[in-house]
N, C-alpha and C positions, 0 to 999 in steps of 0.2 A: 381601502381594505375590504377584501369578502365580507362580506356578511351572512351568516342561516341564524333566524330567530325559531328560539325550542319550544317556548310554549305561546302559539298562537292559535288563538278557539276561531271554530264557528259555527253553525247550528243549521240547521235544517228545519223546514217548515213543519214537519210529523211532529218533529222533539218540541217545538213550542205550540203543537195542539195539543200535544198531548201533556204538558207542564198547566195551560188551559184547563182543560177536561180534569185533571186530577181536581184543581181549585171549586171547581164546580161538579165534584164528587161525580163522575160520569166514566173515569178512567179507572184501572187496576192498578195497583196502588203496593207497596211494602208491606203494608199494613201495622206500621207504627204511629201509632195516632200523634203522636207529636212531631213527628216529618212532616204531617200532612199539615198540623195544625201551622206550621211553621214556614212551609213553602213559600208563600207569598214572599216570607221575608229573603228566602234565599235564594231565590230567582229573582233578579232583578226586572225582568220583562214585562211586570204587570203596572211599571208605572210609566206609560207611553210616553206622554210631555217631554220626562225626562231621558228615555231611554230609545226611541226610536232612531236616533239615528247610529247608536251603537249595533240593534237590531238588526236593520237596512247592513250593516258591515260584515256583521255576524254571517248573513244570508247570503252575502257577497262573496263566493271562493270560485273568482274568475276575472276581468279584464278589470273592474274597478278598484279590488284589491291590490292588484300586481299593480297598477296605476298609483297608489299610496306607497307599495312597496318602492320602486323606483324614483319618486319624490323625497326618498329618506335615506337611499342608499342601502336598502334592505335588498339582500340577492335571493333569498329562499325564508320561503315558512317553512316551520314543520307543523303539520296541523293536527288539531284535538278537537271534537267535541265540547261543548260549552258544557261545565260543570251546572249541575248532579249527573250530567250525562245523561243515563236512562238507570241509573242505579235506583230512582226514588219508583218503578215501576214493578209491577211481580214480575217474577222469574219468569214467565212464558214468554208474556210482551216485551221484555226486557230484552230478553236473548234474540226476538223476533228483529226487535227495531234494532240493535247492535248489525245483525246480519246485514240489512240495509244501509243501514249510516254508513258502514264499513266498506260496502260496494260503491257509494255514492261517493266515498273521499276515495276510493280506489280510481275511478273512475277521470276525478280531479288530477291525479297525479297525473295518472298515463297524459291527459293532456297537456299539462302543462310541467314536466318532467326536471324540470331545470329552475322550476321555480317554487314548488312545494313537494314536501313527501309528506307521509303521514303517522301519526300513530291511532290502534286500533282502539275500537272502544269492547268493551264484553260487560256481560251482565254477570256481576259475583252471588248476584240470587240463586244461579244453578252455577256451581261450582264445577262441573264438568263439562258443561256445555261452554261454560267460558274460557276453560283452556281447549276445548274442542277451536269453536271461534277465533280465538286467539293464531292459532297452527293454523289455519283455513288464512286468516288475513294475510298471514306473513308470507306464507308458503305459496298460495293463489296469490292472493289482491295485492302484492308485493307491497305492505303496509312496513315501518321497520321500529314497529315496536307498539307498547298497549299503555294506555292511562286510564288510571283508575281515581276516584273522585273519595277517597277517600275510606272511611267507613262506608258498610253495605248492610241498613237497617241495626246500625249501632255492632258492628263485628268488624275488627281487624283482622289483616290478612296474616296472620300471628296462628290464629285458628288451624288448626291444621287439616281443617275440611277444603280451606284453600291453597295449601300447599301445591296443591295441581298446577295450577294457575302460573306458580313461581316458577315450577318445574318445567314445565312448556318456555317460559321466557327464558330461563338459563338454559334451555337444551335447543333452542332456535338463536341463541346469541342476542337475542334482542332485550332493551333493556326497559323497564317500567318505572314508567312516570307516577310518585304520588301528586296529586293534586288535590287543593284545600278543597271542603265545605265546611257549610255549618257544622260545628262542633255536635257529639252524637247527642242522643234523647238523654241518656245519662250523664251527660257534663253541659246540657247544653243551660238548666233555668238560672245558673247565675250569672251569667253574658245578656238576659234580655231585660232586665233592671234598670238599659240603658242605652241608647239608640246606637244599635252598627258595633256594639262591642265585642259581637259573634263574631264578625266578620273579619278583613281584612286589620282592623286593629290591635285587634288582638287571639279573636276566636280561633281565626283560620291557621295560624302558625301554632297555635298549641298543640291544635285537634293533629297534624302533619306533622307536628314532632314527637308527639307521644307515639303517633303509630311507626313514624320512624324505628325510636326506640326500643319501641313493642318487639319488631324486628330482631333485632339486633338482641333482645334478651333472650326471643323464643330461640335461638342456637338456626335459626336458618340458613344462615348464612355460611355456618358449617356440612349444613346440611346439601347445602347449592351454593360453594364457594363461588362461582362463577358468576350470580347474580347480579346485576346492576341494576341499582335503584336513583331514580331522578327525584330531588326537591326541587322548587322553584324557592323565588324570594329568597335568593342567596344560602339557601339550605335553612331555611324556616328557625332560622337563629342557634343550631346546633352548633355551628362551629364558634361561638362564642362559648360555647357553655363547655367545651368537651376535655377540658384539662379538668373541669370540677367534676364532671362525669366520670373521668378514670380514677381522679382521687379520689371517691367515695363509692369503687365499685367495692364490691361486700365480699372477698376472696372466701369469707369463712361461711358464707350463706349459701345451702344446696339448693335448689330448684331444679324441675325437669328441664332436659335438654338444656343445661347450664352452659352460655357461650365458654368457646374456648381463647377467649382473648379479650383482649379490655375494648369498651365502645369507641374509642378513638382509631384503633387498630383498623376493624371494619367499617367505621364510617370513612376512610382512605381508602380503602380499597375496593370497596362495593358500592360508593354512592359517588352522584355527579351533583353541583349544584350549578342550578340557573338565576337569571340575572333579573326574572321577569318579578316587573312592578314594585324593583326595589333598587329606585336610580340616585342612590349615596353611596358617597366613597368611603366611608368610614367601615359598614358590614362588606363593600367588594373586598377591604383592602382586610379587614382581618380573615376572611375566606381565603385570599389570595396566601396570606402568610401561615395560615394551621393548613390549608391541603393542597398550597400550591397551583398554578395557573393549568396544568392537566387535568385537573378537577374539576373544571365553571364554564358554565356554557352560559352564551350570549342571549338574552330572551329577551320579549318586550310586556309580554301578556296583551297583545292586540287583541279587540279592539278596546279591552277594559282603561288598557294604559294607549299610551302615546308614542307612537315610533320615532316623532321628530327627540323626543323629550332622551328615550334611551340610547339612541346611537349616539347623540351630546354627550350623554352620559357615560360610557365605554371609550369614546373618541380623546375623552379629556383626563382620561383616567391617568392616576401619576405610575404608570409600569410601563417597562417596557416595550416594544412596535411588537417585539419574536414573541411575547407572553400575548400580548391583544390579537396575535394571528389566532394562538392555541384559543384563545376565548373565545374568537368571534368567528372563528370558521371550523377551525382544524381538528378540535377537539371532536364537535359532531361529524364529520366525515368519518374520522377513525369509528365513532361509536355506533353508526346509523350505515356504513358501510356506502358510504355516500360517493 
């Protein structure tokens, strides 16, 4: 059976001097002192022993990868930037190095056409220049779509200063990847009480579901019904929670730009969930049954996770062959114009 994996990273040598250089106060910077203060932890790259050879993979978007990928039965990546991306940078350098990373994975594609595409990186620091970037990647560097690493200096994309940003993705058809980090400076000191608790265990699915939600409250979606929005990790645990969500939406409570329909409603119809780094059949199978197999795309989160580990995973799943086509290929073709 096909395979395209949706969310696989990898980095380039600029993005990890310059992850370096911030550490060693030499780089431009957010300038939220506890991003900075924090970094080390949320890059994993400063601790060589154990990460070098994830590193070495990272750096890898060429015959060694595709060499993994074919060992696994993986037919195409779709590639992203190694989360903070360049969001932890100012606005100048930010949008500098986005322009580059974006021509260097453009670059990757053109050659290797049938094996990966890509999504775009932008810096949300200058909010117009990143839906400028954004229209440039897609339109030029035939990129088919933007990931964004979350919060940008503790601000969702809720804000309406980056509306832009949205507007460019629904008006190009392309759709936007949230991807986790560390939870923001304002939610982040009760997660470090206790090792990796920011993280993957529990940090990273909050911090990507509140902004989720954030979404979905600000009325955007009304705003750019056409929207599509990507979670990874099976939808960062929303579709568990979303019948409690509609029960206790507050019909009699005003707010601006009040959605026009309950959060179940639009999380159906404007969001995709992916499979990466969450290889249990219990969160596939309850996904599979609140928004159905048109909804979940096939992901591995390479090289963090394991390629052998999640095609086992997808391959052994208890649905049907016509639903694991739509999961494992089908879905991203239609969505990515593939």
């Amino acid at each position: 059976m096909k395979k395209i994996a949706f969310e696989e990273h990898f980095s380039t040598e600029e993005q990890l001097d310059s992850f370096r250089s911030i550490l060693e106060n030499k780089y431009p910077v957010s300038g939220v002192a506890e991003e900075e203060k924090t970094l080390a932890q949320e890059i994993p790259f400063y601790y060589p022993v154990k990460m070098q050879d994830k590193i070495d993979k990272l750096l890898d978007i060429g015959r060694g990868r595709i060499k993994e990928m074919d060992a696994t039965g993986i037919d195409m990546q779709v590639l992203s930037l190694i989360s903070p991306g360049i969001q932890v940078l100012d606005a100048a350098a930010g949008t500098a190095m986005a322009r580059r990373v974006n021509e260097k994975l453009s670059a990757v594609v053109r050659k290797y056409p049938e094996r990966f595409a890509g999504l775009a990186c932008v810096a949300p620091q200058d909010p117009d220049e990143a839906a400028k970037e954004l229209e440039r990647a897609v339109k030029e560097l035939g990129l088919k779509g933007v990931l964004i690493n979350s919060h940008t200096k503790g601000e969702y994309l809720d804000d309406k200063k980056y509306w832009g940003i949205l507007e460019t993705a629904e008006k190009l058809g392309v759709p936007l990847y949230i991807h986790p980090r560390m939870p923001s400076p304002d939610m982040l000191s009760p997660y470090l009480a206790y090792p990796r608790l920011y993280s993957g265990v529990l940090g990273f699915s909050h911090e990507v579901s509140l902004h989720a939600l954030r979404l979905i409250y600000s009325g955007v979606f009304d705003k750019y019904p056409d929207l599509k929005v990507i979670l990874g990790h099976i939808g960062e645990a929303i579709p568990y929670w979303l019948g409690r969500m509609d029960k206790t939406w507050p019909p009699e409570v005003e707010f601006p730009n009040r959605p026009k329909k309950l959060p179940s409603e639009y999380f159906k119809s404007n969001f995709f969930v992916a499979t990466s780094g969450v290889f249990w059949q219990p969160p596939l199978l309850c996904a599979y049954l609140t928004l159905g197999a048109d909804r979940i795309l096939f992901a591995v989160d390479y090289p963090i996770e394991s390629n052998e580990q999640a095609v086992k995973f997808i391959d052994t799943a208890p649905i049907s062959d016509c639903d694991k086509e739509k999961i494992c290929h089908i879905n991203a073709e239609k969505l990515l114009g593939l």
